[in-house]
Every structure is written in C-alpha cells, then in structure tokens.
C-alpha positions as CSV (number, residue, x, y, z in Angstrom):
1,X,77.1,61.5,90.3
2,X,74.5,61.0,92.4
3,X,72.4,63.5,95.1
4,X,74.3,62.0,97.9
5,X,77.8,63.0,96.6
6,X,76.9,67.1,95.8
7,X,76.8,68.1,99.1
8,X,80.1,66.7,99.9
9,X,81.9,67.8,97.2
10,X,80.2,71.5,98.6
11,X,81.4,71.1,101.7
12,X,84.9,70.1,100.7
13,X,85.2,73.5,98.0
14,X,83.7,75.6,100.7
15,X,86.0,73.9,103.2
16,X,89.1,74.6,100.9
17,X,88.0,78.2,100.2
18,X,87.6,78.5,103.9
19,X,91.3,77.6,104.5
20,X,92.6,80.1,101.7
21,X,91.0,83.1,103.5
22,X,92.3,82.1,106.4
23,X,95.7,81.3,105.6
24,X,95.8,84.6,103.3
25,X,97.7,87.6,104.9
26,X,95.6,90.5,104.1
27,X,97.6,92.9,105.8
28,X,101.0,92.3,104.7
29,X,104.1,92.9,106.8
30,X,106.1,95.5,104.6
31,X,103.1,98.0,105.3
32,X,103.4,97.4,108.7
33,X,107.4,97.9,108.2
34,X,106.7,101.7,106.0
35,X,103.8,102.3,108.8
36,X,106.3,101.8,110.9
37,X,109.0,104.4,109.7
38,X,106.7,107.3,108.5
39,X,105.9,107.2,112.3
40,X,109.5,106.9,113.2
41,X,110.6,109.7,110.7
42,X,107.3,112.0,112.6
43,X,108.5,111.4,116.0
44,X,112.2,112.2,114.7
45,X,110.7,115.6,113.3
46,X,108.7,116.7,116.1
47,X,111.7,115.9,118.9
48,X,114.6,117.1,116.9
49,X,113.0,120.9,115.5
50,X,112.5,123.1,117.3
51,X,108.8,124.6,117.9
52,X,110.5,128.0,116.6
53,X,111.5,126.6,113.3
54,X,107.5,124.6,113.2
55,X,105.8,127.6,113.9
56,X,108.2,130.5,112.7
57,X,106.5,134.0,111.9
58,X,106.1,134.8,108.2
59,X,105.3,138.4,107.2
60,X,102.7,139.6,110.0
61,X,101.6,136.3,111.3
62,X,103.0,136.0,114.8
63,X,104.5,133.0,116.3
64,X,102.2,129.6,116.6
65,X,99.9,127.6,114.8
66,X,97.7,129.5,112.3
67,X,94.1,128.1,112.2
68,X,91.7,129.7,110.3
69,X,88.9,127.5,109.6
70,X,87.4,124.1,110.7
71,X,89.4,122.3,107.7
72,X,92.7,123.9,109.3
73,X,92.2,122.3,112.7
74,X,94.4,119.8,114.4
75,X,96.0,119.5,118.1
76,X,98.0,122.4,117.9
77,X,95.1,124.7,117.1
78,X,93.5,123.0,119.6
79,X,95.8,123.4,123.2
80,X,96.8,126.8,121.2
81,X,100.2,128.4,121.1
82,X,100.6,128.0,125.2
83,X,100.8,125.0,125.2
84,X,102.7,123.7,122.4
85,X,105.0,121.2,124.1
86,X,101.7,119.5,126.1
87,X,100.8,118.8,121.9
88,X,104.4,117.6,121.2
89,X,104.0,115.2,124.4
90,X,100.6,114.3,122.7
91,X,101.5,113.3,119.5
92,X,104.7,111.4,120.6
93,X,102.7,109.1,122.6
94,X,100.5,108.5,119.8
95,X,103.4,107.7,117.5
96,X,104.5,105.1,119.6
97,X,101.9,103.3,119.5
98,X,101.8,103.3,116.2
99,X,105.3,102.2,115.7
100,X,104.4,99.4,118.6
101,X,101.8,98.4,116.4
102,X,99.0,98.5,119.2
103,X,96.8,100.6,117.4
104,X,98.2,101.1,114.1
105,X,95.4,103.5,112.4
C-alpha cells in the first residue's frame, strides 16, 4: 500500500461513516407517537375537569392554585385564581402544538 492509496481509503471510511449518521434516525417515531398522547391525555384532563375538582379546597386552603414558594410556581400561580380559564386557554394551545409536532419540547 502505497502513500497515494491512504487518503482514499480515508475518505471512503469517513464517507461511509458520514452516510450512517445521516441515514440514522435519532429521534425515533414511537417517541414522537407517546409525546404525542401524554399531550393528548393533558389536553383531555384539563378540558373535561372541571377547575373545581383541579383546585378543590382541602381543610382551610380556599379555592385556587396554592403557591408557596418559587419551586411551586407554574401558569396558574402566575394569572392567579381569577383568571383560571385564560391558563386553561394557555396551556391548550401549547398542547397542540405539541401534539402537531411544531415544537415538540
């Protein structure tokens, strides 16, 4: 083997390697799929129960979301307990894009 022929024979392995990573699907489509129905199964919770059953009163905690520090924070601690179904609207639309696959993370 001569000079001549190693850099062709690199070229042809790196080509081929090339072509692997390509052609592999890293993201495969069952996760799309589950990604997919955990949205769908969401969306299905927040539409069909109802904010009173979400946000029911337990002992002397009144009605709403209950945030009481930064690691308890979200949306509905956020638009607070007024306005509950402007969050719902929210976090529908977001959802749906996931389950379009748009902008699935």
């Amino acid at each position: 083997m001569t000079d001549q022929d190693l850099p062709i024979i690199k070229e042809q392995s790196s080509t081929r390697i090339e072509t692997i990573i390509k052609s592999a699907n890293i993201q495969p489509r069952f996760i799309s799929i589950g990604r997919a129905i955990i949205a769908a199964a969401q969306l299905s919770f927040i539409q069909l129960t109802p904010q009173e059953a979400r946000f029911a009163e337990i002992g002397q905690q009144p009605f709403g979301p209950h945030c009481q520090s930064w690691s308890q924070a979200g949306l509905y601690c956020v638009v607070g307990k007024e306005n509950l179904t402007l969050a719902d609207v929210m976090i529908a639309f977001g959802l749906i894009l996931v389950m379009s696959g748009f902008y699935p993370r």
